[in-house]
Phi, psi and omega in degrees: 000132188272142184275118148342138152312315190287293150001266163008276199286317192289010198246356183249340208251345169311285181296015153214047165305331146351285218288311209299159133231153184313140183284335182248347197234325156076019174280167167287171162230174187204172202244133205218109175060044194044010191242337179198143190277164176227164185241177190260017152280359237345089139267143187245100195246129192275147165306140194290184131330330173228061106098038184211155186244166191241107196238023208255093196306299175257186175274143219229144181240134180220157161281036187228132176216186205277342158322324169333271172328310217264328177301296196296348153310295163303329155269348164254352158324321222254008182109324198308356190212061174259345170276340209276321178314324188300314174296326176309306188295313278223316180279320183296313117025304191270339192261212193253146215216005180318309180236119149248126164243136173276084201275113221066040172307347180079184144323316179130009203295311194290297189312300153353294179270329163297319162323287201305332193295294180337145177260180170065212175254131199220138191235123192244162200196113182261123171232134195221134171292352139272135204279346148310296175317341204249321154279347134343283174318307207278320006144289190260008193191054161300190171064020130249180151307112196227116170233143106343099182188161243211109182283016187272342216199045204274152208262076181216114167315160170272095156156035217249312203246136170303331221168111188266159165215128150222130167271095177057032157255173164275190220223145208191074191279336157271310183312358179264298155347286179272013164271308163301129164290166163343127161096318194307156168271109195248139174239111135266158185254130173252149183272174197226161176306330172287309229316122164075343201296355174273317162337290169272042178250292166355285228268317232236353204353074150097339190252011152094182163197109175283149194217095151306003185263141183247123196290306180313347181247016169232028157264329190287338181253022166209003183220150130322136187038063190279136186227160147238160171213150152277144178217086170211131147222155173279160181228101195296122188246092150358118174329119169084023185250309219294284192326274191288025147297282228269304174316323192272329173301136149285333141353306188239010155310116169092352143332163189245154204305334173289322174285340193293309179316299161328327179271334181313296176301032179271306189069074193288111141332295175210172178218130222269098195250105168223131185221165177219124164322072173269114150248153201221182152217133215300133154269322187229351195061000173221153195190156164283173197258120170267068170308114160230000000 
């Protein structure tokens, strides 16, 4: 008998029922008829239909919706942010790697394709405050952990996870701490001054966008033995890629239906991808909450 998507995940989110804890009461949880994790205050949260819980205590309106989501699908299928995965595996790769979380998962693709890279059993877990994104993910990548959750509040016990990812995300640096065991691993991905840049020649002509926060010294005021890798190549862009390229960047938010267009007819070519690889390692495992 073939197992439903949702099965799948509720039968992945059954065997680590461990790591939650309630979002509003801060209790263990259990997992109750494959269907809804309960605390031991019992607030009750039921699993969607395709097999992901919604731990986000409120409702959250965010701009990433599912038009998005389907853009940014469609450009990482193609390859494009296949160097950067690689390096992501490649630093996940060297530590112990048993649970991951992805803090800003998105659709699920970069979770995804790293679980499969790994070698041994990695059991992986996405959370994203969009509730499109996240059904999108459980939809498309069952037999992992797909939650709704609020990185400010993350519905997880503490020392619980090997290996933090945060992508293009913002960043919740006590909550990461005390999520991570000792020792446990955080990889952030940051774009770099190429990243896009025939893009923000466009949008931005030229003139840039400053950013005075230096991510290596504030991964550097909460993890241990912090590295870096620079990641830049160009991505040769396919007929029909250059649109849902430009729908998925925050970049060309709040552009104008004109300017947008000026970019379509550019007939953009390749395109510039740099990044940079930041990782640390957890001391202590517990930490206040830090927002960046």
């Amino acid at each position: 008998m073939t197992l439903s998507k949702k099965m799948i995940n509720a039968q992945m989110m059954d065997c680590n029922a461990d790591l939650f804890r309630c979002p509003v009461c801060l209790s263990e949880m259990t997992m109750v008829d494959k269907s809804r994790l309960v605390c031991m205050t019992n607030h009750s949260f039921d699993l969607s239909k395709n097999g992901y819980v919604n731990l986000a205590p409120q409702a959250h309106v965010t701009k990433y919706d599912q038009s998005l989501f389907e853009a940014r699908k469609t450009v990482m299928t193609s390859g494009f942010f296949d160097g950067v995965l690689e390096a992501l595996v490649s630093t996940v790769e060297t530590h112990a790697h048993a649970v991951i979380l992805d803090a800003g998962c998105g659709e699920g693709s970069h979770l995804s394709t790293i679980v499969e890279r790994l070698t041994g059993d990695v059991t992986g877990v996405g959370i994203d405050l969009s509730k499109e994104g996240i059904t999108a993910a459980a939809k498309e990548y069952p037999g992992l952990i797909w939650s709704v959750a609020d990185l400010a509040n993350c519905p997880f016990q503490n020392d619980k996870f090997d290996a933090i990812l945060n992508v293009l995300s913002p960043a919740n640096y006590g909550e990461f701490t005390r999520l991570l065991k000792p020792g446990g691993l955080f990889v952030k991905a940051v774009p770099e001054s190429g990243y896009l840049k025939e893009l923000r020649a466009i949008f931005y002509e030229d003139k840039g966008q400053k950013d005075d926060a230096d991510p290596v010294a504030r991964v550097a005021e909460h993890f241990d033995a912090v590295s870096t890798e620079r990641v830049t190549y160009t991505f040769p862009l396919a007929e029909g890629l250059l649109a849902p390229l430009i729908q998925m960047t925050p970049l060309t938010w709040g552009a104008s239906a004109d300017k947008i267009e000026e970019a379509l007819q550019m007939a953009i070519s390749e395109i510039t991808i740099d990044f940079t690889i930041i990782s640390g390692v957890n001391r202590e495992g517990t930490g206040q909450c830090l927002v960046e």
